[in-house]
NULUM-632238 format. One line per 2 residues: their letters; for each residue y, x, z of N, C-alpha, C. Coordinates in steps of 0.05 Angstrom, whole numbers, always signed. Example, Ala and Ser with C-alpha at 12.3 -4.5 7.8 and 13.67 -1.06 7.14 Angstrom:
# residues 2
AS = -114/+264/+156/-90/+246/+156/-66/+264/+156 | -45/+257/+142/-21/+273/+143/+1/+258/+157
# end
This chain:
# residues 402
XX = -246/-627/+109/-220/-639/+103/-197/-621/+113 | -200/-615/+132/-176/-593/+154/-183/-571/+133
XX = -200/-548/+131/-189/-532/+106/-192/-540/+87 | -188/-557/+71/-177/-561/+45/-141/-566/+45
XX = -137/-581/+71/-110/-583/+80/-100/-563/+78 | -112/-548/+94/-97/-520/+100/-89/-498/+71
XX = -111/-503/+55/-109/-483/+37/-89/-498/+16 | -95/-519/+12/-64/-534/+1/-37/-528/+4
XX = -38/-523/+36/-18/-517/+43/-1/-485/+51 | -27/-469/+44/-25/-430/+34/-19/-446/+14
XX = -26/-449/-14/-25/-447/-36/+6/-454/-43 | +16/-469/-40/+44/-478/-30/+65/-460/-21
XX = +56/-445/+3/+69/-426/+13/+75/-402/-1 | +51/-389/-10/+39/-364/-30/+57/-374/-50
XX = +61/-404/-65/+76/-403/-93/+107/-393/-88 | +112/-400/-55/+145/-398/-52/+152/-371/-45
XX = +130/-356/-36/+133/-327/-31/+129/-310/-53 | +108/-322/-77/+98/-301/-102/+138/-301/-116
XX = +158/-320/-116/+170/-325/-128/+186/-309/-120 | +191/-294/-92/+214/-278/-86/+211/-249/-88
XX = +190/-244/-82/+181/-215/-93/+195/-203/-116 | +207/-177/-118/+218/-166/-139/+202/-131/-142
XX = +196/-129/-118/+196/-94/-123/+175/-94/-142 | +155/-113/-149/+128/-102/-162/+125/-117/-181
XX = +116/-118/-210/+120/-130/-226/+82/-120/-253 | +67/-136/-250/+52/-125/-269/+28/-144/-272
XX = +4/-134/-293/-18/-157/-300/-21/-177/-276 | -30/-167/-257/-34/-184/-230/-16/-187/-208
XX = +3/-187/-210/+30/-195/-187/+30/-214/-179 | +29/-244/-200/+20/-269/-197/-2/-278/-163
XX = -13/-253/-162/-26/-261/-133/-21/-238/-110 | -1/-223/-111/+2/-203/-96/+10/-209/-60
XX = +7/-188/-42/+11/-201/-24/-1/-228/-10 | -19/-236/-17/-40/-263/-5/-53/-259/+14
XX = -57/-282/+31/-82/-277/+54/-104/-297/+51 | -120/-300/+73/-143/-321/+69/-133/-339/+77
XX = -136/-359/+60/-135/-390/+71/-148/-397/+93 | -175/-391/+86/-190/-386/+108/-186/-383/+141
XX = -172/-361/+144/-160/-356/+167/-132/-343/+167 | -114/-360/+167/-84/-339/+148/-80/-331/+177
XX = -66/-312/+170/-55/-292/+189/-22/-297/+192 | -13/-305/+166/+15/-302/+171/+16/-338/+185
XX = +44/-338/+198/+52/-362/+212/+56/-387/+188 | +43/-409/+175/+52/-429/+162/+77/-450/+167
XX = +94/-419/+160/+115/-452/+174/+143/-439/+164 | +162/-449/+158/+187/-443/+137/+199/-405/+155
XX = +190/-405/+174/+206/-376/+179/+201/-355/+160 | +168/-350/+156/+162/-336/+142/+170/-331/+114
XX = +179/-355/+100/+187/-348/+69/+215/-348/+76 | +225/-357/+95/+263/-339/+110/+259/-311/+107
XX = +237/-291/+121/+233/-271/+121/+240/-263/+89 | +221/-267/+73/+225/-254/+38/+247/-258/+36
XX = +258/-284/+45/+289/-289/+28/+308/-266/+41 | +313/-273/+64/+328/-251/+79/+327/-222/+70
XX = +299/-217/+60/+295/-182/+47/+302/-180/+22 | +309/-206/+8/+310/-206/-13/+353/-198/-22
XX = +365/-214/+4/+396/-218/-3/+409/-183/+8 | +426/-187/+7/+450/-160/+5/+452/-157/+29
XX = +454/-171/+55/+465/-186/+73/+454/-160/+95 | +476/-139/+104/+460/-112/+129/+450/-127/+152
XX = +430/-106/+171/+417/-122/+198/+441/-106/+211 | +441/-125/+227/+460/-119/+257/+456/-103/+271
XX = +472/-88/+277/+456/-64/+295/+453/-69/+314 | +435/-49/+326/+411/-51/+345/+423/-33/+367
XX = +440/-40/+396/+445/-16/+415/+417/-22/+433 | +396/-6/+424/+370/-7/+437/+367/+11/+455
XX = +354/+15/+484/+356/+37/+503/+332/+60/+484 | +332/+75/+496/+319/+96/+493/+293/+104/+500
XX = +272/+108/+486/+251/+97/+477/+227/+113/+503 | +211/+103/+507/+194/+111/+532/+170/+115/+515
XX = +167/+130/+514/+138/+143/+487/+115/+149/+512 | +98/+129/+509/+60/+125/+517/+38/+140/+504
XX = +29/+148/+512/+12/+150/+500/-3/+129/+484 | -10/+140/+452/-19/+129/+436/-39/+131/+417
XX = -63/+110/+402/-80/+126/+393/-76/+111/+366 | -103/+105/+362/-100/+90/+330/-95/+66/+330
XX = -66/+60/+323/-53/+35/+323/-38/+21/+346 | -36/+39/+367/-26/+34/+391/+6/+52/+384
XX = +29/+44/+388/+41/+48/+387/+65/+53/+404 | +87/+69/+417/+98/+77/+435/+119/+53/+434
XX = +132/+43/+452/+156/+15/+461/+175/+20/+468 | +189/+16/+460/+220/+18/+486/+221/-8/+506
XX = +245/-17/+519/+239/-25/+545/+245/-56/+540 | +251/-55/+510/+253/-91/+500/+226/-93/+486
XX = +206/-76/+488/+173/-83/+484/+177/-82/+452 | +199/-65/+440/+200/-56/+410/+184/-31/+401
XX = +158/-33/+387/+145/-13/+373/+164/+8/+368 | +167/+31/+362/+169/+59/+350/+152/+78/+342
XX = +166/+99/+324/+157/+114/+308/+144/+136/+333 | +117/+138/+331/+103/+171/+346/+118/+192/+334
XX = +128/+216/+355/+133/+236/+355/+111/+258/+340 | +82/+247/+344/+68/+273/+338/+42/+252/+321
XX = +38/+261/+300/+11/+253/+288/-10/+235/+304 | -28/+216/+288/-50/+203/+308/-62/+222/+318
XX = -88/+221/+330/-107/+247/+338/-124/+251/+331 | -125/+242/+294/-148/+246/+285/-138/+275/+264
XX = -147/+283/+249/-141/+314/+236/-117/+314/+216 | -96/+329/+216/-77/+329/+203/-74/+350/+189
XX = -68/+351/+154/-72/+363/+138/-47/+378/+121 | -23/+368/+136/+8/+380/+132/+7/+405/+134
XX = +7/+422/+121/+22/+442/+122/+46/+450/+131 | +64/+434/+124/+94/+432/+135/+97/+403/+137
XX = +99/+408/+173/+87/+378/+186/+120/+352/+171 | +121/+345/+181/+147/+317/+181/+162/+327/+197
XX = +184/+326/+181/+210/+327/+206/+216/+291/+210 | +216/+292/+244/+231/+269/+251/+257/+272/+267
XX = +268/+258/+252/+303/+257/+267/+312/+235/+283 | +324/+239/+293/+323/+219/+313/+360/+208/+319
XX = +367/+218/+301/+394/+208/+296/+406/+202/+272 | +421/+184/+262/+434/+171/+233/+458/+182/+230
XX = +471/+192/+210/+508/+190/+218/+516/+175/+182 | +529/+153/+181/+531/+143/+162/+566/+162/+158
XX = +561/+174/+124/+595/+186/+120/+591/+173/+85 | +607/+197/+79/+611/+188/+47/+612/+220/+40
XX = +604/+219/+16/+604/+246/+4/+636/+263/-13 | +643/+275/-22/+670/+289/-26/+662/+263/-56
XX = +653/+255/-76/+644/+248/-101/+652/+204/-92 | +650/+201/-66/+651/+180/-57/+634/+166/-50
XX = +595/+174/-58/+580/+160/-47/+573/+158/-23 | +559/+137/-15/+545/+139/+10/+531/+161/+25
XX = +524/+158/+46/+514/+192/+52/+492/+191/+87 | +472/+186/+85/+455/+189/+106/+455/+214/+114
XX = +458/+212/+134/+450/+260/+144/+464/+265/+119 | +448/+289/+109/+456/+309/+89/+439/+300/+59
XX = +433/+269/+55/+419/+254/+35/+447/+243/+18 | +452/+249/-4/+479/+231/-24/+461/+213/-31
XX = +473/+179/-38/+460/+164/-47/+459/+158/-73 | +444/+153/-97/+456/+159/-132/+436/+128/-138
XX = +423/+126/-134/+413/+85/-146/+396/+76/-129 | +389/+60/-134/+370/+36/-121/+343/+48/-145
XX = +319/+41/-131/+300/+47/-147/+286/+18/-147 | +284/+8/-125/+266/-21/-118/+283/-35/-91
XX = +271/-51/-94/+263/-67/-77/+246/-88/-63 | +234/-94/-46/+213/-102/-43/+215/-122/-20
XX = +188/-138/-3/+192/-154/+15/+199/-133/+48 | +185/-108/+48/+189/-97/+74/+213/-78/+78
XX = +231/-77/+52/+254/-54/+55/+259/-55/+22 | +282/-32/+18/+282/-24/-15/+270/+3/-12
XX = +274/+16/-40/+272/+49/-35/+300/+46/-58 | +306/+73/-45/+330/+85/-57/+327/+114/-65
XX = +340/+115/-84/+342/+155/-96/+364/+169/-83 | +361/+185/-67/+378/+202/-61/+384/+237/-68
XX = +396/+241/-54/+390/+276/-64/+407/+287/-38 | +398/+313/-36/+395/+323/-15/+417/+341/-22
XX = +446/+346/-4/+471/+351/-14/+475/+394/-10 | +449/+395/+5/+456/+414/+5/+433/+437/-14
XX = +413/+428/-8/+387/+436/-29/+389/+423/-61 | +398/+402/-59/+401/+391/-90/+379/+372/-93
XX = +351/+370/-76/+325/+359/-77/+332/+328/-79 | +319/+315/-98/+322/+289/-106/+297/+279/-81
XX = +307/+250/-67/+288/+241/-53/+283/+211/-58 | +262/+194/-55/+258/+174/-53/+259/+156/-22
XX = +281/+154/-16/+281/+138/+14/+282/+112/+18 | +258/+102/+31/+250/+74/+37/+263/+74/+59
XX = +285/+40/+60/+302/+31/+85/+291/+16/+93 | +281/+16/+119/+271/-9/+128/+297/-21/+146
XX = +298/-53/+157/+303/-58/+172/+296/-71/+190 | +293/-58/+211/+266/-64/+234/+279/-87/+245
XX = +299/-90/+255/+305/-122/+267/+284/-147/+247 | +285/-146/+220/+280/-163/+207/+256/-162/+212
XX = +236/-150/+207/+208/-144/+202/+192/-147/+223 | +215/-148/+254/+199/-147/+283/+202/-183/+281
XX = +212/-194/+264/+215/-226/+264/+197/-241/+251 | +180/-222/+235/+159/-228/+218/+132/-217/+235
XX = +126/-237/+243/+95/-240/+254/+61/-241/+239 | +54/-218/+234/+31/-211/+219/+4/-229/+226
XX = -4/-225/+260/-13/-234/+268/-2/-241/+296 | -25/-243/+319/-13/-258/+344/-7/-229/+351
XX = -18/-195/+357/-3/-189/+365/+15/-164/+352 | +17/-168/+326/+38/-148/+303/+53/-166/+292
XX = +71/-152/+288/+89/-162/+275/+93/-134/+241 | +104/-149/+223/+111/-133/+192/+120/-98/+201
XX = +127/-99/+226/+143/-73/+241/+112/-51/+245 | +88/-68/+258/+72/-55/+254/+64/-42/+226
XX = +75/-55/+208/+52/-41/+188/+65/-14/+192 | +99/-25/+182/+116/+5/+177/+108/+31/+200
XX = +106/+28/+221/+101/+47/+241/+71/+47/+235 | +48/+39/+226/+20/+46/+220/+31/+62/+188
XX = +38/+58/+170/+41/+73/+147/+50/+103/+149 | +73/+96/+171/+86/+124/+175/+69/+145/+193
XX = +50/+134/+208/+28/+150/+229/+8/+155/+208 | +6/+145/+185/-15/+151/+167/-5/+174/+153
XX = +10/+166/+135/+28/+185/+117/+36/+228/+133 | +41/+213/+161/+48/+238/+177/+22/+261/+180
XX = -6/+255/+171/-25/+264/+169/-32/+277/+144 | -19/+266/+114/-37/+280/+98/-22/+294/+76
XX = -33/+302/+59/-29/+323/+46/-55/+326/+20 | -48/+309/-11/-52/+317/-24/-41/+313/-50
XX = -49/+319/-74/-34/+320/-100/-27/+296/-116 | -56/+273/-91/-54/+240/-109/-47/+231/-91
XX = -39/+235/-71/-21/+215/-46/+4/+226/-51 | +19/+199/-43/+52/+203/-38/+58/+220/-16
XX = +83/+239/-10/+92/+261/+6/+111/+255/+26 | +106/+245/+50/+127/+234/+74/+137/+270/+76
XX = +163/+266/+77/+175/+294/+86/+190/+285/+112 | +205/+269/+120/+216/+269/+133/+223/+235/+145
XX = +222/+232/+173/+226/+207/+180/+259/+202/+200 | +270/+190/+199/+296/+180/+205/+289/+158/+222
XX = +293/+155/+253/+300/+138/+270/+312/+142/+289 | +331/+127/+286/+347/+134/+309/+357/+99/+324
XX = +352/+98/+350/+344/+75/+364/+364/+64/+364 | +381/+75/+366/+421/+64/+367/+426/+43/+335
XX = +408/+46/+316/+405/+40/+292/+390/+17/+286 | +401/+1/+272/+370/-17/+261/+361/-18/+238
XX = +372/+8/+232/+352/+15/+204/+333/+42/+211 | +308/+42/+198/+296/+64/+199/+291/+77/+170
XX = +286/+95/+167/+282/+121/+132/+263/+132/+140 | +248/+125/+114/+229/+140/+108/+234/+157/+85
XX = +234/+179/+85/+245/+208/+66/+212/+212/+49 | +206/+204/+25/+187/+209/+12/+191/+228/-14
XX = +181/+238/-19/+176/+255/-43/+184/+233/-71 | +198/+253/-88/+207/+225/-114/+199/+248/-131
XX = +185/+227/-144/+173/+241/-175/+181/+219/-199 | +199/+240/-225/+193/+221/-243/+170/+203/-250
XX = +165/+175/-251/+147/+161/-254/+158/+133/-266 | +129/+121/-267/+131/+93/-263/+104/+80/-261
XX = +107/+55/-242/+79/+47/-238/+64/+37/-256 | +32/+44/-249/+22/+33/-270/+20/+6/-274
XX = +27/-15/-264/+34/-44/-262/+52/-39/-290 | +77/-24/-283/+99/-21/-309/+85/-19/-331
XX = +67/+6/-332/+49/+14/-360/+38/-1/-380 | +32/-22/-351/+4/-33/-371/+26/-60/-375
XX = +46/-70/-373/+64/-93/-382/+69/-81/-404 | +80/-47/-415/+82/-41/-435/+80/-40/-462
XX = +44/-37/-452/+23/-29/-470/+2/-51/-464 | -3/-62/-496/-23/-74/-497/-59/-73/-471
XX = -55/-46/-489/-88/-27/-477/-82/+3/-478 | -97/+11/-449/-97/+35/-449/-116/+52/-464
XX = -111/+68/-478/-135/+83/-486/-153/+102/-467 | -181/+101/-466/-199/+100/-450/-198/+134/-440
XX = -187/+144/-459/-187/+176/-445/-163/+178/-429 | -144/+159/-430/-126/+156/-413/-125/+142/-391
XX = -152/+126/-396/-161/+114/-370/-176/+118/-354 | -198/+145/-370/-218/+163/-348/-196/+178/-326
XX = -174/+188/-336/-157/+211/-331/-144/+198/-302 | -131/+174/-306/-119/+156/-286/-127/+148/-269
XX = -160/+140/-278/-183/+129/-259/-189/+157/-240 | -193/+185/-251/-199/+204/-237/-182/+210/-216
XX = -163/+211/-223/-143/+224/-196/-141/+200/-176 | -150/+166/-184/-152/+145/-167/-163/+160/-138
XX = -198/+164/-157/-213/+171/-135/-208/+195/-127 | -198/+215/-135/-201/+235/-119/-185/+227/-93
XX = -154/+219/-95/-145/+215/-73/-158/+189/-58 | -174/+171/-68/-185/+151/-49/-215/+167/-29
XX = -230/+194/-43/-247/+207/-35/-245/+223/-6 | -211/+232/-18/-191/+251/+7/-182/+229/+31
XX = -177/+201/+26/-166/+193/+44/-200/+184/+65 | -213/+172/+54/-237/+162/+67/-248/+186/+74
XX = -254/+202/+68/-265/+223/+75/-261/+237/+112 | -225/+223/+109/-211/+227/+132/-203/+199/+149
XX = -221/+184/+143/-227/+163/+159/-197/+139/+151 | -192/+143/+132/-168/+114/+119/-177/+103/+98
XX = -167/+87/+107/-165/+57/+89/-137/+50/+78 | -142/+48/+54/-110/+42/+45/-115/+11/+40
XX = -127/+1/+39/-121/-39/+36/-106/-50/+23 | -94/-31/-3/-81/-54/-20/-80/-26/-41
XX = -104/-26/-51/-102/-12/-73/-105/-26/-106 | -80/-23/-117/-72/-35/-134/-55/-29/-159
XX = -48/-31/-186/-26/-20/-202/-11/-14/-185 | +8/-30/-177/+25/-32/-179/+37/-8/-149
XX = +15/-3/-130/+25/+16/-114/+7/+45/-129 | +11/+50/-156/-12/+73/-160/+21/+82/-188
XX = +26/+106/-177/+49/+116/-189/+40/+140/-212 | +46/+135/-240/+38/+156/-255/+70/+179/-266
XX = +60/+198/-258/+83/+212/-260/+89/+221/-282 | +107/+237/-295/+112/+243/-320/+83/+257/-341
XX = +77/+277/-317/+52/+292/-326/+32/+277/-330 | +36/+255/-313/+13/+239/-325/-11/+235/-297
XX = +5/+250/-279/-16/+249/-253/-8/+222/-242 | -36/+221/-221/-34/+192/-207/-30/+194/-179
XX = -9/+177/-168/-5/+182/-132/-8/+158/-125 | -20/+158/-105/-24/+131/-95/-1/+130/-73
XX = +2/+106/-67/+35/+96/-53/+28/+82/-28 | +52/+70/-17/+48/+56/-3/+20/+43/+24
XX = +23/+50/+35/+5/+54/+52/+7/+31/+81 | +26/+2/+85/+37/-10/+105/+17/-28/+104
XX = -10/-32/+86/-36/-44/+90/-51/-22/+105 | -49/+4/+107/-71/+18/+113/-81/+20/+143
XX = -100/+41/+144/-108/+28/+178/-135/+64/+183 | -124/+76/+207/-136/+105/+211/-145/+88/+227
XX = -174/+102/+229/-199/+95/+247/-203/+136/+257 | -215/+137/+284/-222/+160/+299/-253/+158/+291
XX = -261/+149/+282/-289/+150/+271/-312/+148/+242 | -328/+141/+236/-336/+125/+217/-343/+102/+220
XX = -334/+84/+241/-336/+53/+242/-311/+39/+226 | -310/+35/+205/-290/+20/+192/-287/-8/+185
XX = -291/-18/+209/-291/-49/+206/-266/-60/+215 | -259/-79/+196/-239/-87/+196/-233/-121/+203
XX = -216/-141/+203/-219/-163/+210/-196/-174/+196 | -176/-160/+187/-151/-167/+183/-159/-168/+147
XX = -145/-184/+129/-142/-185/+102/-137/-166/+87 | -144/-153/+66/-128/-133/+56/-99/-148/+39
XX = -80/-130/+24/-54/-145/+18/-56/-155/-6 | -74/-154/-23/-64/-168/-48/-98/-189/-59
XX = -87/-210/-66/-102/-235/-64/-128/-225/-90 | -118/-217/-110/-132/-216/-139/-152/-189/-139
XX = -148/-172/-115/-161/-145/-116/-173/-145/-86 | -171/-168/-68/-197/-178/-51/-220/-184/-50
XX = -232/-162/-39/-267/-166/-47/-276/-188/-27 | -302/-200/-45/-315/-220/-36/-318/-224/-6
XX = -321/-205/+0/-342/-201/+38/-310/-205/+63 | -282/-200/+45/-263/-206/+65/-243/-239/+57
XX = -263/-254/+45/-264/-273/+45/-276/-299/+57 | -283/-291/+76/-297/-304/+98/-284/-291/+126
XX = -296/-312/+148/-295/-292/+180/-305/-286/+193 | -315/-272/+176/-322/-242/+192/-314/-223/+180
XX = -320/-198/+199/-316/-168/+199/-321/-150/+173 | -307/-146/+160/-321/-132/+132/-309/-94/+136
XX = -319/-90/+111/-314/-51/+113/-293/-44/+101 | -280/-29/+111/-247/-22/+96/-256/-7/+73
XX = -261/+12/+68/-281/+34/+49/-289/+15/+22 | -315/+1/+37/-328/-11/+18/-305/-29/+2
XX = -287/-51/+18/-265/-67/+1/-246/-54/-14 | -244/-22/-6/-221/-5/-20/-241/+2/-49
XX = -259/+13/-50/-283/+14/-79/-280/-8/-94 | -278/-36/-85/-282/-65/-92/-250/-61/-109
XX = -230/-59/-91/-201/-48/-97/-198/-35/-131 | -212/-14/-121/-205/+9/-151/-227/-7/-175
XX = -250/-19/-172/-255/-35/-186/-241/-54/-210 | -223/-69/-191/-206/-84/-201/-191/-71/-216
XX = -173/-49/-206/-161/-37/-222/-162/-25/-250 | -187/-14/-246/-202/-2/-282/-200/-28/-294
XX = -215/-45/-282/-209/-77/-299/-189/-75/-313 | -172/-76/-296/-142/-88/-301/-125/-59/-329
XX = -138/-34/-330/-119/-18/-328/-146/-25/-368 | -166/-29/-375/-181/-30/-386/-178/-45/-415
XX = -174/-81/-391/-168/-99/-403/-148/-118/-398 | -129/-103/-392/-103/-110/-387/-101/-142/-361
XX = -117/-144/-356/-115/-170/-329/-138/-166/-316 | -141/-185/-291/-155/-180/-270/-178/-201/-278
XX = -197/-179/-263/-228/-207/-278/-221/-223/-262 | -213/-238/-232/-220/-262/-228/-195/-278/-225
XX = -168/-278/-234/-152/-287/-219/-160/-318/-238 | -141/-336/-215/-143/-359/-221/-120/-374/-230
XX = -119/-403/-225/-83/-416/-225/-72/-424/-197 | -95/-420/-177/-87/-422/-152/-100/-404/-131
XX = -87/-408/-109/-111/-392/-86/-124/-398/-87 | -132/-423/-78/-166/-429/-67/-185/-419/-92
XX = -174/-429/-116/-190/-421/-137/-194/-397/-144 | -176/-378/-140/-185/-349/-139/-207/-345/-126
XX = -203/-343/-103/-219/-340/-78/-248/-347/-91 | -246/-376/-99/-274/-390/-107/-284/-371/-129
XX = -265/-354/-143/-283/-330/-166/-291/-311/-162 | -271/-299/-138/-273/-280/-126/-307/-283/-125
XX = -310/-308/-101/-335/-300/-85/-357/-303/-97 | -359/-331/-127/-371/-339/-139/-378/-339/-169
XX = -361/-334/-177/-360/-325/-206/-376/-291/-220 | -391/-297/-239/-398/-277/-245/-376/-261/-263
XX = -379/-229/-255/-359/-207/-271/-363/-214/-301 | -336/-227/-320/-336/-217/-346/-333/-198/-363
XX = -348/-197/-379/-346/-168/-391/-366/-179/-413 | -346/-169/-439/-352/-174/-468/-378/-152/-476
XX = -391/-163/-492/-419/-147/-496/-416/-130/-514 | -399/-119/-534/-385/-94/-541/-386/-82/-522
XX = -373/-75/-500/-355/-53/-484/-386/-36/-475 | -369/-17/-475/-387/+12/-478/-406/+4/-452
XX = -433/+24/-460/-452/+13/-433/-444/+31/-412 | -436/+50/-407/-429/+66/-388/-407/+55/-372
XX = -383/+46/-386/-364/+34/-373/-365/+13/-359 | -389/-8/-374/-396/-34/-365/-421/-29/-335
XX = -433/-2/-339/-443/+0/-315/-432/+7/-288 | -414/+18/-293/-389/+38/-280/-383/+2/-259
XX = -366/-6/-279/-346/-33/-271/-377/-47/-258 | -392/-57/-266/-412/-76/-246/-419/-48/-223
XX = -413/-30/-220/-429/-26/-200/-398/-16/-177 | -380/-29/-189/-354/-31/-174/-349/-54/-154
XX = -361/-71/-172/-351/-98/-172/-378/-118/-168 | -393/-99/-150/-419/-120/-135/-404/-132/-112
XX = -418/-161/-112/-405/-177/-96/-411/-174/-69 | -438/-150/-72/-450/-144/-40/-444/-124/-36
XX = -428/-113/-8/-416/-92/-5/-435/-67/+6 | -459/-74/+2/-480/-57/+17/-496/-40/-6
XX = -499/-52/-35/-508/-52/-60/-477/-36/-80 | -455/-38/-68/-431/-31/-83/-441/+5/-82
XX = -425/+12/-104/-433/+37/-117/-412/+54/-93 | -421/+84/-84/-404/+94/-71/-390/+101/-88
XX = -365/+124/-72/-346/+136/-80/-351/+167/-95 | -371/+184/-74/-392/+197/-89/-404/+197/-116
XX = -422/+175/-115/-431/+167/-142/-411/+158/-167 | -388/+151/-158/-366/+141/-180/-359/+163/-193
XX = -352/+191/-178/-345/+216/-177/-363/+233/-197 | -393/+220/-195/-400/+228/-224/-416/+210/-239
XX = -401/+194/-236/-420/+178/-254/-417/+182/-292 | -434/+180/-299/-428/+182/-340/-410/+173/-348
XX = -393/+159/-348/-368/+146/-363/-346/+163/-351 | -347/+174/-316/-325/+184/-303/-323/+214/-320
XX = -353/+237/-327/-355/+250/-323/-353/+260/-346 | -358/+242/-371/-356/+246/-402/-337/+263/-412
XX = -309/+258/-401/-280/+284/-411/-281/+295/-383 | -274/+323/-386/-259/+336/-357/-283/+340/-340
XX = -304/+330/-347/-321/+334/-321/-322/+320/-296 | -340/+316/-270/-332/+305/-250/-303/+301/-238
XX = -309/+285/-215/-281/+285/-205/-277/+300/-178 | -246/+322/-185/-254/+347/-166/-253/+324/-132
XX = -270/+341/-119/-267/+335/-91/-268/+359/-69 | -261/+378/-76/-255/+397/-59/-237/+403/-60
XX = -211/+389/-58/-186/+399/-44/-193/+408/-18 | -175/+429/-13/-181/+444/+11/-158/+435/+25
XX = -163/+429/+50/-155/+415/+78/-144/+439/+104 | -128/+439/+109/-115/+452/+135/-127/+438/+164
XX = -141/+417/+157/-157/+406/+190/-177/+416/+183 | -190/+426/+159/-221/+438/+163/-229/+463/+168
# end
């Protein structure tokens, strides 16, 4: 009786939060951002959908005269404080292998001016549109006044986000400082490009300086277009994995792999984005406890409580996605949470008895409900349907930690 209550009462919540969301828009958005009913993580109780709203209005955070920050030592997910017990950005990479070539600049000071043209003007960034907006910050287009370099800068504002409580001991602030400790590590052609990070403690905004590539997400694409055509979907699916091969390889988990954070660029390449679900491990133990971020691309095994595999639910992840990118929607979503969930865990994968057998083996061996039986990332890499145009999927990008 108590969880059926409860999930009544996610389902409720989830409807008032799916409604404020703007940055993301595509087949499966309808369940983006969800946790387990089961065991929610976020607080049930009107602050939290204050939080979306508040990210949602015009309205600046107040600034922050914060002392000056006492940097600890830190490892994976431990993060440095200042002396009001506020998270901050690490000065230097986690300590697991870092693959930058030309590491991150971090700055540690803001100067808000205006440009000779009249726009806005961070440092030496002119401001020219809004690109999104989202629940943890916007991103904005800027350009760089003295190089000319067009950038993509995500604003966060940390007052807000330290008010949003993830679990009992993170707050939304963690993710942003876990994304940015992730991002500060890698380096390749299908991950997004942190160049430069902006905090300065006197501030209560923080920048993130990312790489901007003409694009648009594939969430956008596939609202577009009916159906993708399949050689356009080996092509999309390939660069998935290569960068999901590069990141696990190096011990991450991105946890919300999905359209709508998977950016196709003009050429047609794929970057994967956003990373404030993700989570570096110093090992190969990748067990996780926490939800991944989006309800409809949740594998079965982190639907319960217990401990499931970040890896294995990120495979489960790109699964969904070919689904989605295939046959334009997600095999299990439902009209509510609980009922997803109930397909998630229980429903068998549909798939029309036409569709090619290679592809149909590909997708079931994505989308096993047992994460021990799920197809690796390896084997995806060549499997017959992957390997049919173009050949395998490359995995020897060469690495500066090796």
């Amino acid at each position: 009786m108590l969880a059926g209550i409860c999930k009544g009462f996610f389902c409720l919540i989830s409807t008032l939060l799916n409604t404020k969301s703007k940055e993301y828009s595509g087949c499966c958005n309808s369940m983006t951002n969800q946790r387990n009913p089961k065991r929610p993580v976020l607080p049930m109780t009107c602050t939290s959908n204050q939080f979306y709203q508040e990210c949602e209005s015009n309205i600046d955070c107040p600034q922050d005269d914060a002392e000056n920050i006492l940097y600890q030592n830190f490892s994976n997910g431990d993060f440095p404080v200042d002396k009001k017990g506020h998270q901050s950005i690490p000065y230097s990479p986690r300590k697991t292998q870092a693959c930058k070539k030309i590491p991150v600049t971090v700055t540690t000071f803001v100067r808000h001016t205006r440009h000779s043209n009249g726009r806005k003007k961070i440092n030496e960034y002119v401001k020219e549109r809004k690109i999104s907006r989202g629940s943890y910050g916007k991103v904005v287009l800027y350009r760089n006044s003295i190089s000319g370099t067009p950038y993509a800068i995500k604003v966060i504002c940390k007052s807000r986000l330290r008010k949003f409580r993830i679990t009992g001991s993170e707050t939304a602030m963690t993710d942003v400082l876990r994304e940015v400790s992730i991002l500060k590590t890698l380096e390749h052609p299908n991950i997004i490009n942190l160049v430069e990070v902006i905090d300065d403690q006197k501030s209560d905004y923080l920048y993130m300086v990312l790489e901007y590539v003409e694009s648009s997400t594939l969430s956008n694409i596939l609202e577009t277009k009916e159906r993708i055509d399949e050689t356009t979907a080996r092509r999309y699916f390939k660069d998935i994995i290569a960068g999901l091969i590069y990141l696990h390889h190096h011990n991450i988990v991105h946890g919300d792999i999905k359209p709508e954070n998977l950016l196709v660029t003009a050429s047609g390449r794929v970057k994967i984005v956003d990373f404030s679900f993700g989570h570096a491990f110093e090992d190969d133990n990748d067990e996780l406890w926490r939800c991944p971020g989006t309800l409809a691309f949740t594998a079965p095994e982190c639907c319960s409580d217990t401990v499931y595999h970040g890896k294995a639910a990120d495979i489960w992840a790109v699964g969904v996605t070919l689904y989605s990118i295939v046959f334009g929607f997600c095999p299990f979503l439902a009209d509510s949470v609980p009922d997803t969930y109930d397909k998630i865990v229980n429903s068998p994968l549909p798939l029309p008895e036409e569709l090619d057998s290679e592809l149909k083996d590909l997708l079931q061996g994505l989308l096993c409900k047992d994460p021990m039986q799920r197809i690796t990332l390896d084997n995806v890499a060549e499997h017959p349907w992957v390997v049919k145009e173009g050949g395998p999927v490359p995995t020897n990008f060469l690495c500066s930690c090796r």
